[in-house]
C-alpha positions in Angstrom: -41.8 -2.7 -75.9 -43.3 0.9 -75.4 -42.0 2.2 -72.3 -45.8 2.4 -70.9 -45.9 -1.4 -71.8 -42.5 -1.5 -69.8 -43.6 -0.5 -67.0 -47.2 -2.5 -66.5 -44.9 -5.7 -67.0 -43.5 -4.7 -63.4 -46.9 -3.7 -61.9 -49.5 -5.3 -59.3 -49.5 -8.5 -61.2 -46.4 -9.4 -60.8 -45.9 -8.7 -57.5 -48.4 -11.3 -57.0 -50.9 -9.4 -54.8 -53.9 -10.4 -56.5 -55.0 -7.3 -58.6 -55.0 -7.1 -62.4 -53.6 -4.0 -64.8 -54.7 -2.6 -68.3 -52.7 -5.8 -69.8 -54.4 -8.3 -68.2 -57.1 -6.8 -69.2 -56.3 -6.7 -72.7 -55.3 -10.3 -72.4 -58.2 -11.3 -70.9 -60.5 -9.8 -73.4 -58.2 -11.4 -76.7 -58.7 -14.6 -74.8 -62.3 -14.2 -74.4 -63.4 -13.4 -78.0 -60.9 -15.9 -79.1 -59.8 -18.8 -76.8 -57.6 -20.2 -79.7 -55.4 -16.9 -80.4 -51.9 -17.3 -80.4 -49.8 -15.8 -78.1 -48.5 -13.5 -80.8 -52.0 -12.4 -81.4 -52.5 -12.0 -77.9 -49.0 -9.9 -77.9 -50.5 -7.8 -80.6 -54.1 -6.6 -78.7 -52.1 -6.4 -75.2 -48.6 -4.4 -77.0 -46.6 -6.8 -76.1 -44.1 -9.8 -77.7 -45.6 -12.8 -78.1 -43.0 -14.4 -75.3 -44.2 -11.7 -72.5 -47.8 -12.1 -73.6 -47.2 -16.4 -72.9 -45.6 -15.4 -69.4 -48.8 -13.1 -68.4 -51.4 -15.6 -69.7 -49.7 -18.5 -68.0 -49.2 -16.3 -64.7 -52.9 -15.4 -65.1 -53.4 -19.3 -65.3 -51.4 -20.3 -62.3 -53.6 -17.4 -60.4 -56.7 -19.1 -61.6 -58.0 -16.2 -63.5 -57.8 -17.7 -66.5 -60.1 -20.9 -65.1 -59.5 -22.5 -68.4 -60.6 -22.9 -72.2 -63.8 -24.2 -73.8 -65.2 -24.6 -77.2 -68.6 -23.0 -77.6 -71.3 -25.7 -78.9 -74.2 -25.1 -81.0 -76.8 -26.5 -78.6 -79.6 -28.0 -81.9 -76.3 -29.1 -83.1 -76.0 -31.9 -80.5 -79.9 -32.0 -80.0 -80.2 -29.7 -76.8 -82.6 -28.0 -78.6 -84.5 -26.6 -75.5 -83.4 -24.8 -72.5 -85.0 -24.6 -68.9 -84.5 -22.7 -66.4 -85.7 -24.5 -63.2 -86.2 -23.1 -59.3 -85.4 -25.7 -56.9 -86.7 -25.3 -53.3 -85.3 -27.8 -50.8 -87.4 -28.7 -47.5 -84.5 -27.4 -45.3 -81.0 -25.6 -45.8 -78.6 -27.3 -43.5 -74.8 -27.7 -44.3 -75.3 -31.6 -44.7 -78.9 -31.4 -47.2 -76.9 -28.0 -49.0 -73.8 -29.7 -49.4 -75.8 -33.3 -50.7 -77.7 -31.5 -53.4 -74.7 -29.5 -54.7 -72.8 -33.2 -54.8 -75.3 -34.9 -56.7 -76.4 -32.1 -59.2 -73.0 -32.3 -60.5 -73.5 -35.5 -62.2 -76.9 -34.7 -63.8 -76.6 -34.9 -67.1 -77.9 -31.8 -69.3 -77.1 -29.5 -66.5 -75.9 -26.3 -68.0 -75.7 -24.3 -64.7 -76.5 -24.4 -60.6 -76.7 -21.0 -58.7 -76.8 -21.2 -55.1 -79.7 -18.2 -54.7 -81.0 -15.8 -52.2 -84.8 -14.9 -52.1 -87.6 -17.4 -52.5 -86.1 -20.5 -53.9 -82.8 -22.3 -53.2 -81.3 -22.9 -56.6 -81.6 -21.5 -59.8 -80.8 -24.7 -63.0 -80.3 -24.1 -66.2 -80.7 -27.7 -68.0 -80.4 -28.2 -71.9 -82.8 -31.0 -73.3 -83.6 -32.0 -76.7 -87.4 -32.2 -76.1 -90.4 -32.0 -73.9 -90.0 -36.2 -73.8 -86.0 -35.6 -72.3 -87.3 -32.9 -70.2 -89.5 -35.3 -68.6 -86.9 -38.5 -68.4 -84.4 -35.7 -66.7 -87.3 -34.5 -64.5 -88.5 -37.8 -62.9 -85.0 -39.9 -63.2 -82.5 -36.9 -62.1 -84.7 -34.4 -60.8 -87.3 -35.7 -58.5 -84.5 -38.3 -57.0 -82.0 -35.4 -55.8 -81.9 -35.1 -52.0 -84.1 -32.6 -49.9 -86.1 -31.2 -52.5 -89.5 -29.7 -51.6 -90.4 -27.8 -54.4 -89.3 -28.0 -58.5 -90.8 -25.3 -60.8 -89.9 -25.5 -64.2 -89.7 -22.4 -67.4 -89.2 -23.8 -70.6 -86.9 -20.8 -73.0 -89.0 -19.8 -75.8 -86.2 -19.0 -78.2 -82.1 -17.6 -76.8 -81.8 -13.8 -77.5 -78.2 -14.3 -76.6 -75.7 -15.6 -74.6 -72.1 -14.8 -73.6 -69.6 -14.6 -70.8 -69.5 -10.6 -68.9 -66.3 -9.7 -69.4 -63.9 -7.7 -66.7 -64.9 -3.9 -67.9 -61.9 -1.4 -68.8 -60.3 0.6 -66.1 
């Protein structure tokens, strides 16, 4: 190990206080363009053994930095050919009707993403269907039935420029 690389393995991040060095970083990113890497790979982009680079990914694990590992899924694949992005207003924003809707949105099905927003609308969906006829069986048997909702207005994707995950940038 270089003696740079030495002395990162004995910074911030081990001392537990929550920050993250140039490894972690270099971790992070191996991990991100390929969840499946081996830890010797991930020793190789970070310039480190294979054994340190386990320790530091399983330390940024334990720290819940690492949240966890998915495998990216070709959404015509599995028919989800269509993507909407939907604005949610509800007719108040108590704790109790907030805390209702953000129960029961978790178990609709085809629910790629809720955002909590600020501005004119109270949540922000993005929902994968496979057609206008889903769209409409997730609209009136998910939808319309969550709590406290006042207001649903619906934008149907066109076609997915792109998509990835914002990686931490390079300090």
């Amino acid at each position: 190990m270089s003696t740079k690389n030495a002395k990162n393995s004995n910074s911030a991040h081990e001392m537990g206080n929550g920050s993250i060095d140039e490894i972690d970083i270099a971790i992070i990113h191996m991990l991100q363009h390929n969840g499946r890497a081996t830890n010797e790979e991930v020793g190789d982009a970070a310039g480190l053994s294979a054994s340190a680079a386990s320790r530091r990914i399983h330390a940024l694990e334990q720290r819940g930095i690492i949240k966890g590992y998915q495998a990216v899924i070709d959404d015509k694949a599995v028919g989800a050919d269509i993507t909407v992005f939907i604005r949610v207003t509800l007719e108040r924003q108590t704790a109790a009707v907030l805390q209702a809707f953000d129960a029961r949105i978790r178990r609709c099905h085809g629910v790629a993403s809720c955002h909590l927003m600020a501005g004119d609308y109270d949540y922000m969906l993005q929902v994968k269907v496979a057609g206008i006829t889903d769209y409409e069986r997730f609209h009136k048997e998910e939808l319309s039935r969550l709590p406290g909702i006042r207001r649903i207005e619906s934008n149907f994707a066109v076609r997915n420029i792109f998509e990835r995950e914002i990686s931490i940038r390079e300090r």
